[in-house]
DSSP file (Angstrom, degrees, kcal/mol; ACC not computed):
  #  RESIDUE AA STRUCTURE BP1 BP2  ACC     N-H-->O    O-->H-N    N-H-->O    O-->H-N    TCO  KAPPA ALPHA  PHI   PSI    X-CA   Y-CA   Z-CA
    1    1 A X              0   0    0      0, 0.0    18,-2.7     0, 0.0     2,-0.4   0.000 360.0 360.0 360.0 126.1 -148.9  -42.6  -59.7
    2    2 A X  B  >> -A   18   0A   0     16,-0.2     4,-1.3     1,-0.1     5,-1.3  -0.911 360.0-151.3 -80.3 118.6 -148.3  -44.4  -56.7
    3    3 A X  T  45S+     0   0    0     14,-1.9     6,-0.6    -2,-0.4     8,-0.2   0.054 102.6  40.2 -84.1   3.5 -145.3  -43.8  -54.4
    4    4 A X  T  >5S+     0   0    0      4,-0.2     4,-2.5    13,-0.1    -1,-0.1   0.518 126.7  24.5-118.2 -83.2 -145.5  -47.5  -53.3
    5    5 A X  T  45S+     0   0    0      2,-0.2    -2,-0.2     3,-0.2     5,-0.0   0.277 135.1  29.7 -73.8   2.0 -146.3  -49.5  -56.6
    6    6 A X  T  <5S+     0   0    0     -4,-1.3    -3,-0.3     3,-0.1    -1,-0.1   0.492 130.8  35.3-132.3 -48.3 -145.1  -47.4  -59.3
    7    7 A X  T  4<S-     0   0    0     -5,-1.3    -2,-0.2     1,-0.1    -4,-0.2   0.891  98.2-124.5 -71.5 -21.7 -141.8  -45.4  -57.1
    8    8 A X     <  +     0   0    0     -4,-2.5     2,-0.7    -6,-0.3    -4,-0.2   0.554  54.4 161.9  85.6  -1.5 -140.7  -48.8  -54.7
    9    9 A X        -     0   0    0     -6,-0.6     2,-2.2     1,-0.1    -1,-0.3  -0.604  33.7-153.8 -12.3  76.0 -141.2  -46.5  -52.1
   10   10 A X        +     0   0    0     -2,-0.7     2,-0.1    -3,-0.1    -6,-0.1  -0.252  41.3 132.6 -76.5  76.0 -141.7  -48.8  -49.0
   11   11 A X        -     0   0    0     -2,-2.2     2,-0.1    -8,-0.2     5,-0.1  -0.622  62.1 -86.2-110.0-175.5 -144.1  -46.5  -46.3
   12   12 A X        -     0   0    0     -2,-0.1    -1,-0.1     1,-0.1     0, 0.0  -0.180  52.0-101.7 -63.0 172.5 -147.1  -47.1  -44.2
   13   13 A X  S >  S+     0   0    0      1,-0.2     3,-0.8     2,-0.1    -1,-0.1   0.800 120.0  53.3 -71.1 -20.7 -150.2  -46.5  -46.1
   14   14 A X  T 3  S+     0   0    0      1,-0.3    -1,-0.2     3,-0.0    -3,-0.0   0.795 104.5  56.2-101.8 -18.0 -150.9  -43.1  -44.7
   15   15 A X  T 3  S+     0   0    0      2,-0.1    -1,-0.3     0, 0.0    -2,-0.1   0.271  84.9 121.6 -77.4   5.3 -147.4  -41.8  -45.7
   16   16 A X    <   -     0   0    0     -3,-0.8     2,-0.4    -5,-0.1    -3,-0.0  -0.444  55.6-142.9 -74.7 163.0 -147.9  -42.8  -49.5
   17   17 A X        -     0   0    0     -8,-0.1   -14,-1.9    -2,-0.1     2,-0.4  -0.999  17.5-169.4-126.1 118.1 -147.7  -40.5  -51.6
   18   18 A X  B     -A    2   0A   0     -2,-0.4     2,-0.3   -16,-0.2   -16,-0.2  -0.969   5.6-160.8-124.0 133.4 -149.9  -40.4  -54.6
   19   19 A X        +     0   0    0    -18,-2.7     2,-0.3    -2,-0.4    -2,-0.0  -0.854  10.3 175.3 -96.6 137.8 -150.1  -38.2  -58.3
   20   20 A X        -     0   0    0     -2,-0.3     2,-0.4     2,-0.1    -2,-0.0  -0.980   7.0-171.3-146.0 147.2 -153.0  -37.7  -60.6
   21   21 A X        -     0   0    0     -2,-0.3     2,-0.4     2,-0.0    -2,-0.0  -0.999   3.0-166.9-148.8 138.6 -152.9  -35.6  -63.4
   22   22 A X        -     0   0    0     -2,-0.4     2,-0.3     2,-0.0    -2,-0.1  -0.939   1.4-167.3-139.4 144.7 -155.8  -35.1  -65.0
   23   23 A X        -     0   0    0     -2,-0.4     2,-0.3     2,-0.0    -2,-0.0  -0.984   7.4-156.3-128.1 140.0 -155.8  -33.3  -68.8
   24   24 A X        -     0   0    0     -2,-0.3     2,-0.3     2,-0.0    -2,-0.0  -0.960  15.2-150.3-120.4 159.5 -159.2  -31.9  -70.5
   25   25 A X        -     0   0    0     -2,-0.3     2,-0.3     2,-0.0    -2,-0.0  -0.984   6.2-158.0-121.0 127.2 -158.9  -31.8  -74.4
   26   26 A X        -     0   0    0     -2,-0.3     2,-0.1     0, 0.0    -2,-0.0  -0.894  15.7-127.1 -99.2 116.3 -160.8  -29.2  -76.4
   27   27 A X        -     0   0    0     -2,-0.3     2,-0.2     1,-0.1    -2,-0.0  -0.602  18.7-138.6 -97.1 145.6 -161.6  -29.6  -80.3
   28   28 A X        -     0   0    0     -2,-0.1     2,-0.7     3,-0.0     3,-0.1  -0.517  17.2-120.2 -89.3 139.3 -160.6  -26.8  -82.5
   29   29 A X        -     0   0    0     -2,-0.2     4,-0.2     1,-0.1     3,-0.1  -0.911  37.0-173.6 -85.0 108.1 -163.3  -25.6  -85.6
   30   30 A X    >   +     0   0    0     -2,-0.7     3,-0.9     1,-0.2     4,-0.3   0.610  55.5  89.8-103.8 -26.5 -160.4  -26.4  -88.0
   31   31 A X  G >  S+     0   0    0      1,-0.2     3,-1.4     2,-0.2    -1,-0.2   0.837  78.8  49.8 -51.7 -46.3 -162.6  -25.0  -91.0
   32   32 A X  G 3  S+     0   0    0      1,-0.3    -1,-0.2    -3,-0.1    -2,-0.1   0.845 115.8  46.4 -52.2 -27.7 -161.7  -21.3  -91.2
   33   33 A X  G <  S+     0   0    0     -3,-0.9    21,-1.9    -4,-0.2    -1,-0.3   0.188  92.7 109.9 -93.9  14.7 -158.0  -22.2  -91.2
   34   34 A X    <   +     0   0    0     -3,-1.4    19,-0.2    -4,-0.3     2,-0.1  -0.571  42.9 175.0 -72.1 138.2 -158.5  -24.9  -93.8
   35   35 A X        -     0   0    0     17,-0.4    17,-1.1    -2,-0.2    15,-0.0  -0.458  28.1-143.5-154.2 118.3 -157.1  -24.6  -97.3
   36   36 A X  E     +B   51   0B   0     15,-0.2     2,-0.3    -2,-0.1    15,-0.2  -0.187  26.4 172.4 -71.5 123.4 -156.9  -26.6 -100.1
   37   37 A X  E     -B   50   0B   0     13,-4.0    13,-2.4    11,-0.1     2,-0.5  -0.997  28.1-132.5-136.1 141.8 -153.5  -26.1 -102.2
   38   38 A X  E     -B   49   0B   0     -2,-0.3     2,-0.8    11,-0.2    11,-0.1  -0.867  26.2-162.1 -75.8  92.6 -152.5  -28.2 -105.2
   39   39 A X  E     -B   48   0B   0      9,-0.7     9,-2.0    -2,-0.5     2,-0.7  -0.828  11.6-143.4-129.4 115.4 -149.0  -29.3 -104.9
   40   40 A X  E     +B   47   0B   0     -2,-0.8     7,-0.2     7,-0.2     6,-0.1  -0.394  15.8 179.3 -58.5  95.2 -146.6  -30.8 -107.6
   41   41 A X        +     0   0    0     -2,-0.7     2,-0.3     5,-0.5     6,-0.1   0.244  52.9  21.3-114.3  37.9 -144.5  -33.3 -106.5
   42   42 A X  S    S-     0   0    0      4,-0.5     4,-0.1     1,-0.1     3,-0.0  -0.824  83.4 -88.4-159.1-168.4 -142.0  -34.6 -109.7
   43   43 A X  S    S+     0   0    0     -2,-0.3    -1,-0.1     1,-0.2    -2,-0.0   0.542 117.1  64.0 -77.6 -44.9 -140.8  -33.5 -113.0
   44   44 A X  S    S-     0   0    0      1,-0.1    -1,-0.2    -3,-0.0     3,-0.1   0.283 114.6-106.7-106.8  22.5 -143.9  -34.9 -115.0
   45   45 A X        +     0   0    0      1,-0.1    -2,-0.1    -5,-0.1    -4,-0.1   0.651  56.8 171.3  89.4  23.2 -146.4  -32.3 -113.2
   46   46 A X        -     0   0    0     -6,-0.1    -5,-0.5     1,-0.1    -4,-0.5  -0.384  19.8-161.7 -68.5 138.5 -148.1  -35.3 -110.9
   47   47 A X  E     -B   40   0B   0     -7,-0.2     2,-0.4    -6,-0.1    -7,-0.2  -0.901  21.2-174.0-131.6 139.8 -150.1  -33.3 -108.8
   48   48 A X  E     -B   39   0B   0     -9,-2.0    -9,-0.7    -2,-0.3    22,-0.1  -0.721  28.9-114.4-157.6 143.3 -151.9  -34.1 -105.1
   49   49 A X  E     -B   38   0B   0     -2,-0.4    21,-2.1   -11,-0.1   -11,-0.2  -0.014  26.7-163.8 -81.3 133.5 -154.0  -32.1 -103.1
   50   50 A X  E     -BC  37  69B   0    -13,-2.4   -13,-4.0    19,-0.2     2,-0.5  -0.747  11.6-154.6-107.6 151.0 -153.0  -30.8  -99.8
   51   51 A X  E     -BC  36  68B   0     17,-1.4    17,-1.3    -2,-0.2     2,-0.5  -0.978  25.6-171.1-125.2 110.1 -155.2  -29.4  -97.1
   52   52 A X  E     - C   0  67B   0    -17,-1.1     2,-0.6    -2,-0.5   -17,-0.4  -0.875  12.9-139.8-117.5 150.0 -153.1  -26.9  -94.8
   53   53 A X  E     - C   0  66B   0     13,-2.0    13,-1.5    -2,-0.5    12,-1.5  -0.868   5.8-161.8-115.9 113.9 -153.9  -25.2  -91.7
   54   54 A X        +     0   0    0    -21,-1.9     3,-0.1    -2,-0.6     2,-0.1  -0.556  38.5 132.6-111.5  84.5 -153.0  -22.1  -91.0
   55   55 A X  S    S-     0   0    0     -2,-0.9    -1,-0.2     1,-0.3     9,-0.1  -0.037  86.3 -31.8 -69.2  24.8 -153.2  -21.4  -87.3
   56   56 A X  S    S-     0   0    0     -2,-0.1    -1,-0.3     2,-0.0     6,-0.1  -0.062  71.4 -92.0 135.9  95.7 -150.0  -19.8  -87.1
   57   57 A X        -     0   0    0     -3,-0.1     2,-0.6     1,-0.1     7,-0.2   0.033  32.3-125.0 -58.5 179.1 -146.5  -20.0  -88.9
   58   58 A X  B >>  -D   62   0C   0      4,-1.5     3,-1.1     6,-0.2     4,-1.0  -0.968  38.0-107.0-132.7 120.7 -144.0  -21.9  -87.6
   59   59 A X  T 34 S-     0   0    0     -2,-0.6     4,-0.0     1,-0.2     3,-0.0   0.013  93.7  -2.2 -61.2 138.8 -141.1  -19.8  -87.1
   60   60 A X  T 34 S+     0   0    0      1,-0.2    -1,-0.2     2,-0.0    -3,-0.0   0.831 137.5  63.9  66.2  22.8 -137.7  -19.9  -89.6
   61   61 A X  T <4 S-     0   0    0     -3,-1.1     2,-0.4     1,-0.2    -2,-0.2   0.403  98.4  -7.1-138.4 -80.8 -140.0  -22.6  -91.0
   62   62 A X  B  <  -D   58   0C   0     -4,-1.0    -4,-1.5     2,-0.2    -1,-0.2  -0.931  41.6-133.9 -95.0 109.2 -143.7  -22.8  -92.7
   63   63 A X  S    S+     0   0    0     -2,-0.4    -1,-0.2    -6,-0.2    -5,-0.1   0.933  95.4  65.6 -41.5 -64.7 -146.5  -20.0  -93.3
   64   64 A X  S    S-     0   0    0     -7,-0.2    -6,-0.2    -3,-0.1    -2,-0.2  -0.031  74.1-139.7 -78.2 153.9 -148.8  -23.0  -91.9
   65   65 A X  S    S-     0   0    0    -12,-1.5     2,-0.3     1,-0.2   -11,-0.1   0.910  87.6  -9.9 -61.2 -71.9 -149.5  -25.2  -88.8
   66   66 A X  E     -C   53   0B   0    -13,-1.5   -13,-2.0     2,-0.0    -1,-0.2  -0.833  54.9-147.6-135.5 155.5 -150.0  -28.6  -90.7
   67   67 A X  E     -C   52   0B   0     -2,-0.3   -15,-0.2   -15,-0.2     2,-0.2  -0.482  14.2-154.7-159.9  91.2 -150.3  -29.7  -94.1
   68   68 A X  E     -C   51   0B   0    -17,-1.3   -17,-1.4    -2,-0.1     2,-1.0  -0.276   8.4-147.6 -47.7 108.8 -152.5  -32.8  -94.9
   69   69 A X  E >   -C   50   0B   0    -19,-0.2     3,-3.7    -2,-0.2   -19,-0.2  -0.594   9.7-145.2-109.3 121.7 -151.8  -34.6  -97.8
   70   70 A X  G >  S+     0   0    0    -21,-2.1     3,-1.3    -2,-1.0    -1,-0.2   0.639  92.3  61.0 -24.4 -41.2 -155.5  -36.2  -99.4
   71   71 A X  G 3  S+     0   0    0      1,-0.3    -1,-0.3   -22,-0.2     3,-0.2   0.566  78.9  82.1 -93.7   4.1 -153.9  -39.3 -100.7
   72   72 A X  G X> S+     0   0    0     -3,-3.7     3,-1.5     1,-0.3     4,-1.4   0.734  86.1  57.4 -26.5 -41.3 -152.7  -40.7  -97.6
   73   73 A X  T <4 S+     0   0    0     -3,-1.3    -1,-0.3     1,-0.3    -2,-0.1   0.473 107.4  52.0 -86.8   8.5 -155.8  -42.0  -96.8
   74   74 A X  T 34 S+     0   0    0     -3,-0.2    -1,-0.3    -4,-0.1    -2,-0.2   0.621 110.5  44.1-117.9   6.5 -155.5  -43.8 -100.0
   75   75 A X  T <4 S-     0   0    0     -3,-1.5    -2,-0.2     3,-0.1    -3,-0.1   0.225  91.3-135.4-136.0 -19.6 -152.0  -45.4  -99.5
   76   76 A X     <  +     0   0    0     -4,-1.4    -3,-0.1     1,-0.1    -4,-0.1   0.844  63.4 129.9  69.1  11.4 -152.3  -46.7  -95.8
   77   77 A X        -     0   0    0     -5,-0.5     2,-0.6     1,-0.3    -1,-0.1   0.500  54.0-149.0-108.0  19.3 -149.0  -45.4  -95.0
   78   78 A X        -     0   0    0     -6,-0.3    -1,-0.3     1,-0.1     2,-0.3  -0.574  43.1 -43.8  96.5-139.8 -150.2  -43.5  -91.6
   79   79 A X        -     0   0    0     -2,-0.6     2,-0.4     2,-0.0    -1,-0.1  -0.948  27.3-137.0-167.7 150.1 -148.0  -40.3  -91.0
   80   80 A X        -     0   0    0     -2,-0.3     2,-0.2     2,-0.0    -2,-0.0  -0.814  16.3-149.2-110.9 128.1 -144.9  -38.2  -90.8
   81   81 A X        -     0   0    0     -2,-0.4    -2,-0.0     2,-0.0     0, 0.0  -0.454  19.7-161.9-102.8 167.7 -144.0  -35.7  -87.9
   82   82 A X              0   0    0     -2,-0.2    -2,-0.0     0, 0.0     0, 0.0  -0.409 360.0 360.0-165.5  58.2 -141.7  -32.7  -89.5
   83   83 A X              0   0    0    -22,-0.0    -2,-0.0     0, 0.0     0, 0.0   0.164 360.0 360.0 -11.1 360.0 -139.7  -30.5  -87.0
């Protein structure tokens, strides 16, 4: 971020002010916290299989982290955040 071009900040060049923020991302081995649970979701037993990950509860909420459900990928409809 520039203090010229991004604040409107009108200075000489050597009085700009510039920010960089620089982030490194690490990937987690998701398999030991993987498990597959079978979860009923109407009245006539329709069943669809969920993969949840348990890194962790989530307090006054979930035993689990996340909880993937398989047939998304089969429906196209993306995904839903859950506070």
């Amino acid at each position: 971020m520039d203090s010229h071009t991004i604040l409107g900040l009108n200075a000489d060049e050597a009085n700009r002010v510039t920010l960089r923020k620089v982030a490194t991302c690490a990937p987690i081995n998701t398999k030991p916290y993987a498990e597959l649970v079978n979860f009923t979701y109407d009245a006539a037993g329709d069943k669809d299989l969920y993969i949840q990950y348990n890194m962790g509860p989530i307090v006054d909420s979930t035993t689990y982290t996340y909880s993937y459900n398989e047939h998304t990928a089969l429906t196209n409809l993306g995904y839903n955040l859950v506070y």
